[in-house]
N, C-alpha and C positions, 0 to 999 in steps of 0.2 A: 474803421481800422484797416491798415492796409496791410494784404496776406502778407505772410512771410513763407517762403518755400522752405522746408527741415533743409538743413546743411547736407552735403553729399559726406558720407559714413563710406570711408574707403580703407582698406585693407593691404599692408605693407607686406611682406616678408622680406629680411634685409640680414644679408650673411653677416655677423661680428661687428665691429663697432668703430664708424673713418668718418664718414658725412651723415649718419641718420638725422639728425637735426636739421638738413635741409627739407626734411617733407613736411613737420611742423610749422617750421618756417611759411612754407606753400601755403600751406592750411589756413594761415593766417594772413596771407597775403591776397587772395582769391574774395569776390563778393558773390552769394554771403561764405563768409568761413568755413572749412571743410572742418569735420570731424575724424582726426587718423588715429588708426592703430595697428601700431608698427611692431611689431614681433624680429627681436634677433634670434635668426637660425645659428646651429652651430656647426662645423666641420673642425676637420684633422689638422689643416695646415693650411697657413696665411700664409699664397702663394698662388701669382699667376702663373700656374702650370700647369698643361691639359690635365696633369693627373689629378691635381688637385681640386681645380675647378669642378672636373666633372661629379668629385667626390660630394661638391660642396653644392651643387645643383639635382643631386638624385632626388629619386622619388624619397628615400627615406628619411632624408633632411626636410624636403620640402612637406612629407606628409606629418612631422611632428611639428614644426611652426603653424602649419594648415591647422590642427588641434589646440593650437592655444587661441587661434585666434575665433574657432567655432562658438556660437552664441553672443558676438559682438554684436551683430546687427551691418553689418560691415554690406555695402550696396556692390562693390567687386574690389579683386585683388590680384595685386604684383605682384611676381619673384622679383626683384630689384637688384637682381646682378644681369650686368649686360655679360659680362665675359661666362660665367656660367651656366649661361642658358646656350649662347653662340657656340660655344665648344663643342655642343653635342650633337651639332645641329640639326637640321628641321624636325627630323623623326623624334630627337634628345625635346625638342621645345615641344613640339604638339605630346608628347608625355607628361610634360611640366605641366600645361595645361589643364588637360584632359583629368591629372591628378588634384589639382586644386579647384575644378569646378566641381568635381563629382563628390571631392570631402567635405564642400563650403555651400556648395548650393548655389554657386554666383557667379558670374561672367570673371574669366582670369584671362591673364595675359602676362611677358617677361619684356624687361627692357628692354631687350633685342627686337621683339616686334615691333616694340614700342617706336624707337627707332625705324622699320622700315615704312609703319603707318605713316611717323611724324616728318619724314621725308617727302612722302608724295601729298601728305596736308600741305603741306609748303610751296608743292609747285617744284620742287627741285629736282635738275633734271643730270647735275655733274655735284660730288662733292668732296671735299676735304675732309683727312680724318687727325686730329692730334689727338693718338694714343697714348696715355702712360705705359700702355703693358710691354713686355718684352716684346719682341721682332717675331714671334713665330704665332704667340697668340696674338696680337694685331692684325696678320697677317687674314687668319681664319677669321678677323670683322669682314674684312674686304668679301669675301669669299663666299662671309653669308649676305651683306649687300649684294653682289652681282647674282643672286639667287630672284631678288626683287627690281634688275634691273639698272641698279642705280649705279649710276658711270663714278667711280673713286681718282680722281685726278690728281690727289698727293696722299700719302699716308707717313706719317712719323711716326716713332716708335720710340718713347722716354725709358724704357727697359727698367721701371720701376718691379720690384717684384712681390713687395706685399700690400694691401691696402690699406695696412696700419700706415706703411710713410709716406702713400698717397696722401691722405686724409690729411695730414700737417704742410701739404701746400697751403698758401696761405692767396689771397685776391691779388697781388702783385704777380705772385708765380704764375698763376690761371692767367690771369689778362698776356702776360707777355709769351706765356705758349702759345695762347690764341694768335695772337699778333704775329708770332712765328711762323703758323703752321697754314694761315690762309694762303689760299691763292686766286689769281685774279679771275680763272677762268672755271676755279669752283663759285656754285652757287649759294654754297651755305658750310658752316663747318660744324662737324660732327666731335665731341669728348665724350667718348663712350666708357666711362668710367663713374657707376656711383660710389665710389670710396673719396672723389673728389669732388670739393663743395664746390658749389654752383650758384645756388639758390639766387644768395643776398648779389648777385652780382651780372645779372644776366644783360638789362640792362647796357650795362657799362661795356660788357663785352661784345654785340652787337655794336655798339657805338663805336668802339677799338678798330673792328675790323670791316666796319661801314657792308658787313651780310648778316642773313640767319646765323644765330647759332643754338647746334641743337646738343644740350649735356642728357646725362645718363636720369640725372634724379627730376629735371625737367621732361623729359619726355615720358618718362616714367608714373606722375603726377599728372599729367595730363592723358595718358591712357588710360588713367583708373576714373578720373572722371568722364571720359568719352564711351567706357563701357556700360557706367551706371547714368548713359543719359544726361548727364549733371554736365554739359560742358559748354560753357557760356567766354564772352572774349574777357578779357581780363588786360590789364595792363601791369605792367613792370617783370614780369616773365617772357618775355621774348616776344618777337614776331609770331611761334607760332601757338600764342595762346593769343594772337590778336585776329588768326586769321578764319576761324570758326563764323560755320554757314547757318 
């Protein structure tokens, strides 16, 4: 009989409700099948605005999602907002952490990391960003990239403001932002947005823009497996779930 390894048990928190369907999706797309369990946090106001975000990334939000998801059996866990962990930064992120390891027992990490991990997995050494968020929180992506080096050679800014009418872009919309917002002398393009689906579509958008591309709930997904060990190459999720050592 040939072993089977247990599926990697990974651990979401995901503010409100735009793309969480993309990480089941994940789960099901990966060999063998991940086991997720994804907890909506809640906040004040749907709303990319420093004020808001920061509200919606504290310890106190994060520390009662962290309590629903306690006794899952969960191997490590997300904060899965990239913009509300970035907002507060590094000091704001290593709290988010430091908070969710210490209530869970388990190796955490936030999109944002996720992201600057899944950059230099890549090899990537300049890159593109097509934001949805307004101009000023876009701005402080850039900001927390050049903290890890990473050269930003174009950044857009779709000035969407809440995640609800991110989340109703649809695969046509995605693809042709992509197709937008590359450039020739980036080496990969970055959607630092999980409220926009990605998933079923990563594929095709690599394919569009002939580079990487790295989204919020993709690399997000692929941090939670790299911290619990569990991180093997995979195909139809991108380049970089192909390029694992």
């Amino acid at each position: 009989m040939t072993y089977k390894p247990p599926p990697a048990r990974l651990g979401f928190l995901y503010p409100g409700h735009a793309a969480e369907d993309d990480y089941p999706r994940m789960g099901s797309m990966i060999e063998p099948h991940a086991e997720v369990h994804l907890v909506h946090t809640k906040f004040l106001k749907d709303a990319h605005t420093v004020e808001a975000l920061s509200e919606m990334g504290s310890v106190g939000r994060l520390t009662a999602g962290a309590e629903a998801l306690a006794g899952s059996g969960i191997e490590s866990v997300l904060w899965t907002s990239t913009s509300a962990s970035f907002v507060l930064g590094l000091d704001g992120i290593r709290l988010q952490i430091d908070t969710l390891e210490k209530l869970l027992g388990v190796p955490a990490s936030t999109t944002a990391m996720a992201f600057a991990r899944a950059v230099k997995a890549i090899d990537a050494k300049t890159v593109a960003i097509a934001a949805t968020y307004p101009e000023d929180v876009a701005q402080r992506f850039r900001q927390f990239l050049n903290h890890f080096d990473i050269d930003v050679v174009h950044l857009s800014s779709r000035g969407i403001v809440t995640a609800a009418e991110v989340g109703t872009l649809g695969r046509e919309d995605v693809i042709d932002f992509a197709i937008a917002n590359t450039r020739e002398n980036a080496d990969a393009l970055l959607i630092p947005d999980t409220a926009l689906h990605s998933a079923a579509w990563l594929t095709e958008l690599e394919k569009a823009i002939g580079k990487p591309v790295l989204t919020a709930n993709q690399v997000s997904f692929w941090e939670a497996l790299r911290l619990c060990g569990k991180l093997k190459p995979q195909t139809g999720l991108g380049k970089l779930f192909e390029v694992v050592e």
